[in-house]
N, C-alpha and C positions, 0 to 999 in steps of 0.2 A: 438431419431430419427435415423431409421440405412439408410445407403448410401454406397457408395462403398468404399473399404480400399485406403487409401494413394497408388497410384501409380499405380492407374488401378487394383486394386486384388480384393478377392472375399468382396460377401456387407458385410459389416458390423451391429451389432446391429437389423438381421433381426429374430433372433430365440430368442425366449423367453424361459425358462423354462419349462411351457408346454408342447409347441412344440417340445423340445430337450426331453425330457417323452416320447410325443407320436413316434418321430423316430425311439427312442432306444426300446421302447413297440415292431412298426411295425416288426424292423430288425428281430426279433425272430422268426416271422412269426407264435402267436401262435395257432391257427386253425391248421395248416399244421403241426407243430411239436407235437401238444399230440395227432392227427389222428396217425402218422406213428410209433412216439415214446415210446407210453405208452407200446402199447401191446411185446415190445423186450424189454423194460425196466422189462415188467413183466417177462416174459420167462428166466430172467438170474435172476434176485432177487425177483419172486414172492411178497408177500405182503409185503414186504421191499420197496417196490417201493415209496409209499409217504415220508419214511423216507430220504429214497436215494435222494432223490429230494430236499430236505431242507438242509440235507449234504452235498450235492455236490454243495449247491447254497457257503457256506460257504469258500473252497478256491477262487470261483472265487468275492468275495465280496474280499477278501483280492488285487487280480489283479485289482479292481476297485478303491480302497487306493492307490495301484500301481500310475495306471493313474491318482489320482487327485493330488498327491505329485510332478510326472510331469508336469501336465497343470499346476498345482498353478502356478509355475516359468516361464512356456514359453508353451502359447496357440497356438499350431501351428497345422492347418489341415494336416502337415503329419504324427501326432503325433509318431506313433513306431517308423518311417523311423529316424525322426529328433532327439526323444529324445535319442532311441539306439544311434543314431550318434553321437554326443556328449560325452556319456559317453564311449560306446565300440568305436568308430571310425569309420570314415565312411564305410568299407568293411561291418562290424558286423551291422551297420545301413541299409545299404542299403538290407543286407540279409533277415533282421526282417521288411521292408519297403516290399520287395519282395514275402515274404510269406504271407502278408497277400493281400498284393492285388491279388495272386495267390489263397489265398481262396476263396478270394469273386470271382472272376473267375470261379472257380472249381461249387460252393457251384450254381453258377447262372446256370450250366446243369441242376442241382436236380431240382431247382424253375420253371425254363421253362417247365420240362416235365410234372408237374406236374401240372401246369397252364394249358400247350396245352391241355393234358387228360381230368382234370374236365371240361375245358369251351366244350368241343366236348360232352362230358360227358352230360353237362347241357341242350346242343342244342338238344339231340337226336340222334348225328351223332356217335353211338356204334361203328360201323365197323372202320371209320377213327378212330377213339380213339385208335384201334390198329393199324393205320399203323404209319410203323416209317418215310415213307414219307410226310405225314397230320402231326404228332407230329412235324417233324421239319419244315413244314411249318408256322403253327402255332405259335410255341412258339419263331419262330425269330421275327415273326411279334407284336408278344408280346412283346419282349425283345426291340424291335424299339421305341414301344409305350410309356414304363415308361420311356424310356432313353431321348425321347421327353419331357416330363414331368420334370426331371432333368434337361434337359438343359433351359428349362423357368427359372428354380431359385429355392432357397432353398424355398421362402416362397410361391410358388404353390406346391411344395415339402409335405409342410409339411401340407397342408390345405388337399391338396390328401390321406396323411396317416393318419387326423384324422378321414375320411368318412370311408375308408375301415377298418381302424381296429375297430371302432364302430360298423362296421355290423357285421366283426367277431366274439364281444364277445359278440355280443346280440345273436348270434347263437349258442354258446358255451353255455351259460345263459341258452338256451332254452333246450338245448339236458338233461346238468345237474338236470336242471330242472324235467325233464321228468323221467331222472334215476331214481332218488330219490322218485317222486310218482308211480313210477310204483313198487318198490320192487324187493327185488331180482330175482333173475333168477333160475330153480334148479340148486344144483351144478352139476359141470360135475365129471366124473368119475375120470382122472387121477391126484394126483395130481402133486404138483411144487415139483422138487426137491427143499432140502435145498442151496442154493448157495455160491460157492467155490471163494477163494482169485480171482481168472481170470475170475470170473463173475462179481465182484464187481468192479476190474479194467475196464472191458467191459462198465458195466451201467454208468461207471463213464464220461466213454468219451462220449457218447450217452449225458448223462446230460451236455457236454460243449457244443455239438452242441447245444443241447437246450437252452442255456442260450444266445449263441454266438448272438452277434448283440447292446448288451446295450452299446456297444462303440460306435457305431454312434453320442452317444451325443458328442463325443470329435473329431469328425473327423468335426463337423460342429464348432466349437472352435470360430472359428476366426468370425464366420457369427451370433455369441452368442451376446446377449445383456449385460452379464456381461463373456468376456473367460475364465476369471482364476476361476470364481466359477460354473457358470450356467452347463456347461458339466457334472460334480461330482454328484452338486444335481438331476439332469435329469438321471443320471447312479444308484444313490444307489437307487432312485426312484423306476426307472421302476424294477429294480434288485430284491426290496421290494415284490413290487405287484407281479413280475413271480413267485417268491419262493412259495407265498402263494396260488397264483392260480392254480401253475403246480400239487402242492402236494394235494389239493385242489380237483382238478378235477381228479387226481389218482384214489384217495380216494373212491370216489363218485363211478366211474368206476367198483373197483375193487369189491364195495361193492355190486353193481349194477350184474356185470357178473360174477364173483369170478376170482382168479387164473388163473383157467387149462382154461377157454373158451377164457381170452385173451392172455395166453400164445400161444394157438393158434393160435391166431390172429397173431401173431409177428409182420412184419413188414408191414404188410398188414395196409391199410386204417381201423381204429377202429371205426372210426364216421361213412363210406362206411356199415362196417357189423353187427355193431350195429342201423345206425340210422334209417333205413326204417321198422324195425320194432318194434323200440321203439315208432317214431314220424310218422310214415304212409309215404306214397311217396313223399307228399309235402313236410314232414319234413327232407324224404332224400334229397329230391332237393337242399334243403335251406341249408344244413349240403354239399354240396357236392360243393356250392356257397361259402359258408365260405372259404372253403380251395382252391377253386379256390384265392377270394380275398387276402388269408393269404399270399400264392405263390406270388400273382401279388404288394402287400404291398413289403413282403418284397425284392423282383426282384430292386425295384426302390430306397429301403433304400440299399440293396448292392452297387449299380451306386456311391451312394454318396460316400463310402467311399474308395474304388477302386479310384474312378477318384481322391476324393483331396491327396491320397496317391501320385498317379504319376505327381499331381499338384504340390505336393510339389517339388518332387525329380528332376523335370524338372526346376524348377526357381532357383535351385542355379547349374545348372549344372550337375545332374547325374543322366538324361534321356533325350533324347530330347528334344530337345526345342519347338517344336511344341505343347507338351503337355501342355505347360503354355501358353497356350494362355485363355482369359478370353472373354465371352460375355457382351456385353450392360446389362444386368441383374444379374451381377456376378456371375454368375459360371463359372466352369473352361469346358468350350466348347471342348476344343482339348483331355483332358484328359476323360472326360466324353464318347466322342464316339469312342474313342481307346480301350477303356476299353470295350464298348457296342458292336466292332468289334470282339475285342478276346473272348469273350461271346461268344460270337454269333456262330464262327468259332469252340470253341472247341463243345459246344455244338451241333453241328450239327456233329461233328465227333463222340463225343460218340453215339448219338444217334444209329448213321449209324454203331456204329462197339460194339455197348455194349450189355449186354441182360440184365444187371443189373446195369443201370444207377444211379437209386437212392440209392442203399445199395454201391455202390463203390466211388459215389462222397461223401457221409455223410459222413462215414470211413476216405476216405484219409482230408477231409473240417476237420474234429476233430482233424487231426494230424497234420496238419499246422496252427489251431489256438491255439492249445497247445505249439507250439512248440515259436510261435512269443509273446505269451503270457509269455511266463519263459525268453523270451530275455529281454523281454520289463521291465519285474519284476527286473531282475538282474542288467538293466541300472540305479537303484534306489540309492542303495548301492554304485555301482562303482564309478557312477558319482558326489555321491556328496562326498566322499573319508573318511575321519578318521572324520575331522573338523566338514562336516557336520552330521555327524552321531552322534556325540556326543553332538549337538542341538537337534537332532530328533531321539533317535535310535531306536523307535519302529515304526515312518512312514518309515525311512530310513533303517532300517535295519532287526527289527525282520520280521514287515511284509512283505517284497521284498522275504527276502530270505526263508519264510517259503511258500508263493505263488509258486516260482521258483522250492525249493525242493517236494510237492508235485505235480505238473505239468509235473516236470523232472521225479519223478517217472513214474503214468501216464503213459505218453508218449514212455517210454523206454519197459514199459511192455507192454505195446498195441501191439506194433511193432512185436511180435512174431504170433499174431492173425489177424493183418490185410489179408483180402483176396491179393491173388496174383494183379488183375488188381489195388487195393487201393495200396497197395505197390508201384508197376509201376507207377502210379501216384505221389505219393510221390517224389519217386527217379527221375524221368523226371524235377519235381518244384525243387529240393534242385543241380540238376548237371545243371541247366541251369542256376540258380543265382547263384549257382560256379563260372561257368564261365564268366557269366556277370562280378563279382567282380575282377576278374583276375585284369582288366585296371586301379582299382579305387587307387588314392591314400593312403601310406598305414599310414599319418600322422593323428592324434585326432581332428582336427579341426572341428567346431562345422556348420554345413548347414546354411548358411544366417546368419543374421545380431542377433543380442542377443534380445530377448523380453525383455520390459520393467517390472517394477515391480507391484503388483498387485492393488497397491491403484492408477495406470494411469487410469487403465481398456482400457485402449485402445491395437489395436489388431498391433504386426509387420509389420514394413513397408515392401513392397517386390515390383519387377519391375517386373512381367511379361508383356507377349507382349499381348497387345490388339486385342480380333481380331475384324477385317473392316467388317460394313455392308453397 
């Protein structure tokens, strides 16, 4: 039976398994990520690209052992914020807490504009599709909408994400479909270069974004019908299923249009220039609906885990308190639409000042989830010191630090490649949680009150403030 946590906090016992599946499924947004991503995945590693895809699922399967060696012990919806905290301290916590709610920030311009486009798209309204006045009208109005929806509760939540991502991958199904009986295509003239060490670094990040999202099962922890295990199983899950379907549908693709026609394609919509003449206009339509709902799925699985990041960090003191404020339906209300404001606001400024919104927010969203990713990995080892390592030293140890060192690579090489404006972005999110952390104490104390062990299954007490209707 789930009801609300001890002391007014979010519900408890409302996500099941499934449902924590289909979240961490939505968050991926995969409609929207093999449209944009296949064809630059192809342009930098040619027909390596299904390989790539299974490879690179494999460090972040290791960051998902990460996360269950933490939830096991203490299921807490601020998950990085709280566990970094603990073992780095809170400055190092609250920075790894700050980066990623900064993603999911960043990452909701990409999803907006690319929701406002297709559904303008869909209606027939061409002309507003280009303006950046209509886009940001639109896509705030959008942004308002899932965040309504998040604020009902987790479990309107997740009854939402299992309609839209059903349509998505019937639509996916279908294009796939179509590739495969139609036959190749001829080949085109040029072809793929062989690809160099900083190509493979490139696809690699490109493959985090794509993976990025299968934490959502942990970020819903607390509102899980079992905390300490349901998150893991819902992460290696859906983790499963994307590996096979990304490479999957590569495959089919590459097999479908070769190399050089989607190298060309790069970053451009793949299913856009591929699918109307695969599946006729209707079948564009339908293919142009998908990634409309892929964008607007996952728009609302970001909400979640944004808000209970700053849900957390507001109920023991280190963000305002207004953000812990909780609805009659357990969610975290104050944090939810702070989150849905700064959305909103940056969003509309890039629009208004970018030309290349989606290739700059992707880029820098990769480098902040890589980077709270090797935090989060390395809170493994530290935290549980020599004693517990030598209980566990391949949850605790090999695997933490061998997530951490590739990632840390990664990461460090990326940086010489990021565009100027992804740069600028970067450095904006890591000098403003600088300085945020400036005030923070600089003692190890651990956020809130200690999680119980995992044969309670029951979820931390916590006091936030209620809010009155």
């Amino acid at each position: 039976m789930s009801g609300t946590a001890p002391g007014g906090g979010l519900r408890s016992g409302a996500v099941g398994t499934a449902a924590s599946t289909v979240l961490s499924l939505a968050s991926t947004a995969p409609a929207y990520s093999l449209a944009v991503s296949v064809g630059l995945l192809v342009s930098l590693v040619g027909g390596w690209t299904p390989l790539l895809l299974l490879v690179s699922a494999v460090p972040i399967l290791l960051v998902v052992l990460c996360f269950r060696e933490l939830n096991a012990e203490r299921p807490d919806c601020g998950t990085c914020f709280t566990w970094a905290s603990r073992a780095l301290g809170p400055r190092a916590g609250w920075l790894t807490g700050w980066l990623s709610i900064a993603a999911c920030v960043l990452v909701m311009s990409n999803l907006l504009q690319v929701a406002a486009v297709y559904l303008l798209t869909v209606l027939g309204a061409d002309a507003a599709a280009d303006s950046r006045a209509a886009q940001g009208a639109v896509g705030v109005t959008l942004l308002v909408a899932v965040a309504w929806l998040a604020h009902r509760g987790i479990t309107v939540a997740a009854r939402t994400q299992l309609v839209l991502l059903g349509l998505e991958v019937a639509a996916l199904g279908w294009f796939a479909a179509a590739a495969l009986a139609a036959g190749p295509l001829p080949a085109a003239d040029a072809p793929v270069p062989a690809p160099g060490s900083s190509d493979v670094v490139a696809a690699f990040l490109v493959a985090v974004f794509l993976y990025w999202g299968w934490d959502s099962s942990f970020s819903v922890n607390e509102e899980s019908v079992d905390p300490h295990r349901t998150p893991a199983r819902a992460a290696l899950g859906a983790l499963a299923v994307l590996a096979l379907a990304y490479a999957a549908f590569a495959a089919v693709v590459l097999a479908y249009a070769g190399p050089a026609r989607l190298s060309r394609i790069g970053e451009d919509d793949l299913l856009a220039a591929l699918g109307a003449s695969l599946m006729g206009s209707t079948g564009g339509t339908v293919l142009a609906g998908a990634v409309l709902l892929s964008a607007l799925a996952s728009s609302q699985t970001t909400i979640l885990p944004a808000a209970r990041s700053a849900y957390a960090m507001a109920r023991v003191g280190l963000a305002p308190r207004p953000l812990a404020t909780v609805s009659a339906t357990g969610s975290p209300a104050g944090a939810t639409w702070t989150v849905t404001a700064v959305s909103g606001a940056v969003y509309v400024a890039l629009v208004a000042t970018s030309d290349a919104v989606l290739a700059d927010s992707v880029a820098a969203t990769a480098v902040l989830v890589a980077a709270y990713y090797t935090l989060t990995a390395l809170a493994v080892p530290i935290g549980h010191g020599r004693r517990g390592i030598a209980r566990r030293p391949l949850a605790r140890l090999v695997v933490p630090v061998s997530a951490a060192g590739l990632l840390g690579y990664v990461l460090v090489a990326s940086l010489a490649d990021l565009a100027t404006t992804s740069l600028v972005a970067v450095g904006v999110v890591l000098a403003t949680g600088a300085l945020c952390v400036v005030g923070l104490p600089r003692d190890r104390s651990s956020p809130g009150p200690a999680a119980p062990r995992a044969d309670t299954a029951t979820v931390p007490s916590h006091q936030p403030t209620r809010e009155t209707r």
